[in-house]
N, C-alpha and C positions, 0 to 999 in steps of 0.2 A: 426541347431543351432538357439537359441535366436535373432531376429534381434540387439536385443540392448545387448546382451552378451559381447561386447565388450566393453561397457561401464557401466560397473558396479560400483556400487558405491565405490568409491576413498578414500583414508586415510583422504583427503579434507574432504569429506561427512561424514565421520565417525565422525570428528573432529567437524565436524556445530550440528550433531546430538546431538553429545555430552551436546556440549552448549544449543541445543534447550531444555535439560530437565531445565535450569536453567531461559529460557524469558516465559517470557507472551507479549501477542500482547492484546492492550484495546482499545476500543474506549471510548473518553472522554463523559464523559458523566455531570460534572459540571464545573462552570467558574473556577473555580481554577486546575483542569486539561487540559483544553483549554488553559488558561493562560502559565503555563507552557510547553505546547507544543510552543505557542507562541514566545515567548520569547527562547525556543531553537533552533526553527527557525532564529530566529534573529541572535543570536550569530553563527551559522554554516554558514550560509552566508555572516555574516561579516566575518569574520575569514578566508575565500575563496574570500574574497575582491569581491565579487559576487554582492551585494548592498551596498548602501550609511550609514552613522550613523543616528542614530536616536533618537531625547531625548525620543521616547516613551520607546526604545528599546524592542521590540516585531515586528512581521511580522505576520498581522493579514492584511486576504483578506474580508474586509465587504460584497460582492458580493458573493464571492466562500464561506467562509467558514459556512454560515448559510442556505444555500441550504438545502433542507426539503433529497437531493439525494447525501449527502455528508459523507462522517465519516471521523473525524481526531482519526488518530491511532499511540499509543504511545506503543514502544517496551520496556519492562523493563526486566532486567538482575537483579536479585537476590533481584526481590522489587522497584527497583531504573530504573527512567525514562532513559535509553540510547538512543532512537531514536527514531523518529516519519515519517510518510508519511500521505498526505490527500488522501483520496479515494475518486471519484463519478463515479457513475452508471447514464449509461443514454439507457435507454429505449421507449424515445419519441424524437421528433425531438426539442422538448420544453426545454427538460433537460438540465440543465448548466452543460457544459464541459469547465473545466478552457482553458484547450488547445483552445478548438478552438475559444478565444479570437483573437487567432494568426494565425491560421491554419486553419479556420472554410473552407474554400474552400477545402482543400486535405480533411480534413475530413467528409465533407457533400457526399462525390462522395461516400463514403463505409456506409454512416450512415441510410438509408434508409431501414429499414425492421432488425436492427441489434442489439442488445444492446455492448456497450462499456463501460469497464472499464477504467478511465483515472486516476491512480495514481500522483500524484503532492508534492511537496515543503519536500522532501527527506531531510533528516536531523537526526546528530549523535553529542551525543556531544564526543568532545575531549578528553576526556580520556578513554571513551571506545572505540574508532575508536584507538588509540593507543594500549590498551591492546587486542584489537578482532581484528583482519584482517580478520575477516566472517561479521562484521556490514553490510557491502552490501545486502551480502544473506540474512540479517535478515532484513533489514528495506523495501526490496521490494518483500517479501514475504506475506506479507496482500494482495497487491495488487495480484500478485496470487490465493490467497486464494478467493477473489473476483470474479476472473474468474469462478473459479469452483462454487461458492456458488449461482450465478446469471447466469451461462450457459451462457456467456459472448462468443461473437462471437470473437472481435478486446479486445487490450489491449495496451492503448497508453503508449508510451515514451516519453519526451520532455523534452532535457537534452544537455548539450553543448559539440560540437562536437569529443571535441576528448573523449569522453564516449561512442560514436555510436559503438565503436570497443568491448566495453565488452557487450551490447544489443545485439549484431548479433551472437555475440561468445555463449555465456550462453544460449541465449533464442532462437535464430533464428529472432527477427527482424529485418524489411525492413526499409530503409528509405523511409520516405514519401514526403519530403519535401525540399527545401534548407534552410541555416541556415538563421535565420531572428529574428530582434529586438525581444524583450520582454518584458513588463511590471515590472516594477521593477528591472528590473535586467539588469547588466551593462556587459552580453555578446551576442553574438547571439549562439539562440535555435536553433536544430532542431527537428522536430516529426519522430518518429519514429514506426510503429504500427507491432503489432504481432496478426499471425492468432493464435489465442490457440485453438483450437480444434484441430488444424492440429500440432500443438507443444506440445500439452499437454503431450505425451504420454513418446516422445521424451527427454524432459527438465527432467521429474521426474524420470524414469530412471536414465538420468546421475547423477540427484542431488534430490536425495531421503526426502532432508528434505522440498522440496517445498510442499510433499503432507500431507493432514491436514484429520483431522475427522471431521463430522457433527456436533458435539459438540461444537469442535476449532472455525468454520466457522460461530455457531447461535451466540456464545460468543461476536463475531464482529459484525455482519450484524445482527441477531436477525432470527426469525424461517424464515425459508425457502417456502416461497411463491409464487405462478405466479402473484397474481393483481397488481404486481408492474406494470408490462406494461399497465396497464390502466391509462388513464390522472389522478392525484392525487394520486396515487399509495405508491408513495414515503413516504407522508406523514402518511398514515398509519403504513407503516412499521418503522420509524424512530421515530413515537410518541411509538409504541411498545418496539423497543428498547431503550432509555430513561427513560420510568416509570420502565422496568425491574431495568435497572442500576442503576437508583435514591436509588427505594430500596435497593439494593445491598453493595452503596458504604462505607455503615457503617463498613463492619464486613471485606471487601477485605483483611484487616491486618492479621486478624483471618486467615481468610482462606490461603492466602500466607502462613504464619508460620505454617500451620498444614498439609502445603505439599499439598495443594487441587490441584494448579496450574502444580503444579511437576508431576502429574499424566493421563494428557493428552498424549494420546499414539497416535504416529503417523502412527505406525502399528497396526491397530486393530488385536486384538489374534484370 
């Protein structure tokens, strides 16, 4: 028998599948995208009483969010922005990792010879968190995608503590860490990291919609490359995807409406 026959995909999975023919996952690619990622940021955190007010009303990290090794990625549900997560990739010891502002000791002891994906600043807004009870699956699903796209060793979590029980549950993450202050934010964090090579096989199995196409995964990150691990690396790859999108963001209407988005298959035939 199948080791994982036991867990086959679930009415749950069927039901996320469902909906995935209806998102796109984007990475923002001009300030009025950013923007609006911003500023939904802002409002899910207040709303969770999680940070203070703000007359900017936006939640913009100067430091993390213009990393040459960063993507902010915006979930949209039928055209319309539903939920965002930051991605960065760090393949050198140089690489900003928002986490280990905080953590940089637990994480220094696994980061030598390794790349890490560290998903960051998770955010939905309220009426689609109300009509979807799958937003979870879908807003930390890039960051997945990331793993595989980057052969990502670690894949951090840093998230307040009583969410460490659905990380362990879903994915198989360890804690790393004890819980502790955090930058902006008015609870204590903890880290929490996942081996994915050793989970991969495992999580997608149970939940079929975390795996993505080659296609899915350049649309994000941009074509799939090794010189990232070289010092500078990043910046190549991130000026590539940029000038793709730049040109791109004229006609995105077009294409949504003519079902282009709709047609990403999660199972290749």
């Amino acid at each position: 028998m199948d080791k994982y026959a036991a867990r086959a995909p679930s009415r749950f999975s069927d039901r996320v599948l469902r909906l995935l023919e209806r998102v796109e996952h984007r990475t923002a690619a001009t300030a009025a995208e950013k923007e609006a990622i911003y500023r939904l940021r802002y409002e899910a955190y207040l709303r969770e009483n999680f940070i203070e007010p703000t007359t900017e009303g936006r939640l913009y990290d100067e430091i993390y969010d213009e990393t040459p090794n960063c993507w902010n990625i915006g979930t949209f549900i039928d055209g319309e922005l539903a939920g965002t997560v930051r991605v960065h990739v760090a393949a050198q010891q140089t690489d900003v990792l928002p986490s280990a502002s905080v953590f940089g000791d637990v994480i220094a002891r696994r980061r030598a010879g390794r790349l890490i994906v560290d998903p960051t600043r998770f955010a939905t807004k309220l009426e689609f968190s109300r009509r979807f009870p799958e937003m979870p699956y879908l807003t930390v699903r890039p960051g997945w995608m990331a793993g595989e796209h980057f052969d990502a060793d670690y894949i951090l979590a840093t998230m307040r503590v009583e969410h460490q029980a659905y990380y362990k549950r879903v994915f198989g993450y360890q804690a790393w860490s004890e819980p502790r202050d955090y930058p902006l934010v008015n609870r204590k964090i903890v880290c929490m990291g996942l081996d994915y090579p050793a989970q991969r096989e495992r999580v997608e199995a149970r939940y079929p919609f975390f795996r993505s196409t080659p296609e899915e995964r350049e649309n994000l990150f941009g074509e799939r490359r090794s010189d990232f691990r070289r010092p500078g690396g990043w910046s190549d790859t991130n000026r590539q995807l940029v000038e793709r999108d730049e040109a791109g963001v004229a006609d995105r209407g077009a294409r949504w409406a003519a079902g282009e988005f709709k047609r990403v298959q999660i199972f290749p035939a």
